[in-house]
N, C-alpha and C positions, 0 to 999 in steps of 0.2 A: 180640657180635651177629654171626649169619652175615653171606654176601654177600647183598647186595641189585641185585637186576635190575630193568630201565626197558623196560617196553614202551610203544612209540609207535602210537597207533589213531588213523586218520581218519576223522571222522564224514564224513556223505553229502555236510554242509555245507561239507567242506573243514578243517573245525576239527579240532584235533588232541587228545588227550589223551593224557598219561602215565600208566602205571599201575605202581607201584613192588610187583614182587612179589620172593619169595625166592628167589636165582639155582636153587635148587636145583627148584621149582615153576612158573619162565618159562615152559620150553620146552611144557609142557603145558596152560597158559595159552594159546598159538600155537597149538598142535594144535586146541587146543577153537575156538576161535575158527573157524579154517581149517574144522571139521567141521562147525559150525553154519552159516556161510555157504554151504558145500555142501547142506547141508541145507533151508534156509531157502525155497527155489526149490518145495521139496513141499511145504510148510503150506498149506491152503487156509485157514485161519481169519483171518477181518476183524482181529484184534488182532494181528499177526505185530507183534515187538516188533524195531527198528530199529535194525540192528548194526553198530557200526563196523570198521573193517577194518584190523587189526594189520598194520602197517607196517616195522615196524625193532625191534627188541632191542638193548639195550646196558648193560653191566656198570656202567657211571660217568653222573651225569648232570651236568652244570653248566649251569642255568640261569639267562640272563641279565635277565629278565623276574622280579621278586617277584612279580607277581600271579599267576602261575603255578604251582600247587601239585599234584602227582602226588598221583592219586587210590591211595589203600591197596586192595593187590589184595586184601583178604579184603572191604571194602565193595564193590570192585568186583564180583568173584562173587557177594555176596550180592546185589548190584541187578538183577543178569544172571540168577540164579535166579528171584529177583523175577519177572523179566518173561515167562520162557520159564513158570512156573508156572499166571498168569495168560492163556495162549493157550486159548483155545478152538476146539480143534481135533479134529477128529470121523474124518478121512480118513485120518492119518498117525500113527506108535505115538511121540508126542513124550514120551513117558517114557522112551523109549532116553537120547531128547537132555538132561534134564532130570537121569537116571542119572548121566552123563559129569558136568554139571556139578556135582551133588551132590558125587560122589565128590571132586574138586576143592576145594568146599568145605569139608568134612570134611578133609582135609587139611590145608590153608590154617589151619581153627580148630586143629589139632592142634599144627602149626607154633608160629601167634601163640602157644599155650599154653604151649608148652615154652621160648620163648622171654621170656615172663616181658611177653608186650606185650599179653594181654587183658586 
């Protein structure tokens, strides 16, 4: 099995989440992230969907907490698709944003596949 990469996101609430993606898929996982909270400031649409804000990266994780389970970055992207699809948004061209993340996901599915994990 490749390496696997941990990224760390704080929700607005302070809560934290792990999201375990393929060292090789992280770093663009950060960018997206980074490009949509840039982004997020132009949506004028009432549904703008509530994005947490990646924090830390790291190659190992040991957690000392069992009730703590890092969320699988292919469900993550697919939730985060989820939400940015469901905007309704009239002002801003959010299929750029929507593009990025597709492409990501299609990736990610490419990945899981070859890897023998869907």
């Amino acid at each position: 099995m490749s390496e696997m990469s941990y990224l760390l996101f704080q929700q607005e609430d302070g809560s934290l989440q792990f999201v375990e993606m393929p060292a090789s898929h992280a770093y663009q996982l950060s960018a997206l992230n980074l490009r949509l909270h840039k982004e997020l400031s132009k949506l004028t649409a009432d549904n703008v969907p509530k994005l947490p804000k990646a924090v830390a990266e790291c190659r190992g994780l040991e957690l000392l907490d069992e009730s703590v389970v890092p969320a699988g970055g292919l469900d993550y992207v697919n939730e985060l698709e989820r939400a940015f699809a469901g905007v309704r948004e009239q002002a801003y061209p959010l299929i750029s944003l929507l593009t990025e993340i597709r492409a990501l996901q299609a990736q990610l599915e490419q990945w899981y596949e070859e890897e023998g994990l869907v």
